[in-house]
N, C-alpha and C positions, 0 to 999 in steps of 0.2 A: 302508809302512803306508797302509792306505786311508784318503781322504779325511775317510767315513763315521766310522772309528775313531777320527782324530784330532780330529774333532769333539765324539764322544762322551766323547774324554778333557778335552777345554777344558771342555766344559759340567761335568763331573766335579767338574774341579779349581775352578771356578767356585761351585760349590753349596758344596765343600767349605771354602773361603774363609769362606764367608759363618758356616757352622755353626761352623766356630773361633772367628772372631771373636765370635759371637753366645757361644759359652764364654769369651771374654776373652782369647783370644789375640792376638797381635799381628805378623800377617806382614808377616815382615822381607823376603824374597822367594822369586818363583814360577819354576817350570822354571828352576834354579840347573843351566849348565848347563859341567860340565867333563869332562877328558879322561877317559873309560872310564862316562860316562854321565849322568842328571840326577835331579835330589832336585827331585820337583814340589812342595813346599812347606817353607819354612824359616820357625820362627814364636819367638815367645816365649812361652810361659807362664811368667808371674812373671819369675822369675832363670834358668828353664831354657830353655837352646837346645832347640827340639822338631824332628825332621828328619820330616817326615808323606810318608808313600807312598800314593798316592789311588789306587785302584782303582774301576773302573765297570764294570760289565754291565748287559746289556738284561735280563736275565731270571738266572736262577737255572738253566738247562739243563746246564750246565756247571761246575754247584758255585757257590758262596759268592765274592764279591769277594775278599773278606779270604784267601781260600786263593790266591791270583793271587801272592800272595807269598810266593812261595818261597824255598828256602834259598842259593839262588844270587842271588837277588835281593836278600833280607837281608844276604849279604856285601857284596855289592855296595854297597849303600846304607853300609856300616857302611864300606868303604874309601872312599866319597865323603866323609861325612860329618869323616872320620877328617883327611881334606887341607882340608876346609873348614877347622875347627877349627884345625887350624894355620897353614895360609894366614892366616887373622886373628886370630891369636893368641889363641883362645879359652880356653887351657891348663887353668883353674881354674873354669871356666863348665861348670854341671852341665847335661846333655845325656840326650837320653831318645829313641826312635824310637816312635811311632802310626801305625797305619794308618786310613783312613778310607775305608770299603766303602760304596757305592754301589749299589744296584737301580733298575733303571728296574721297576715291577712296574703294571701298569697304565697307562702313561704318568705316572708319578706317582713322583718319586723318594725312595727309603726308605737313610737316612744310619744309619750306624752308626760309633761312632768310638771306637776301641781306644786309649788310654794305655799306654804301656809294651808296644808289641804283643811286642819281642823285646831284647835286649840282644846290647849291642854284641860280647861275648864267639862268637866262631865264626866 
């Protein structure tokens, strides 16, 4: 991955930090990172575990942030998530997955943030 791109994911996951918390969430931790891949934010809303998949683009050329997640990707997240949870015994801890899409449009970044973007099912 280029330099540029990994940049552009820091600053992402950075903005996106801020717009959670400024909702009342509370991250627990960032680039959560295990075997077959990583969950860039793990947070609480309330009593629920939230597992957030942040996505950023410079532009809109190539479709929609939020479309960056794909079905492969949602699996993926959904078997990470899946070993987190029981790694730390979360067994009865109600769990939900967000995404949180990102534009640079302007030099100016435009957040958008999905609750319940997909379920754990698939």
């Amino acid at each position: 991955m280029s330099h540029a791109r990994l940049a552009l994911g820091k600053i992402g996951e950075d903005l996106a930090c801020r717009e959670l918390e400024r909702r009342g969430y509370a991250v627990v931790e960032r680039r959560h990172r295990q075997r077959g891949g990583e969950i860039d934010i793990i947070a609480r809303d309330g009593k629920t575990l939230v597992f957030v998949e942040v996505k950023t683009r410079g532009g809109r050329a190539f479709g929609g942030a939020a479309e960056g997640v794909t079905w492969q990707k949602r699996r993926r997240l959904v078997r990470l998530a899946t070993e987190y949870v029981v790694q730390r015994r979360y067994d009865d801890c109600p769990c939900r997955f967000d995404v949180v899409a990102i534009h640079l449009e302007g030099g100016r970044p435009v957040l958008e943030v999905f609750q319940n973007a997909f379920a754990a099912v698939g």
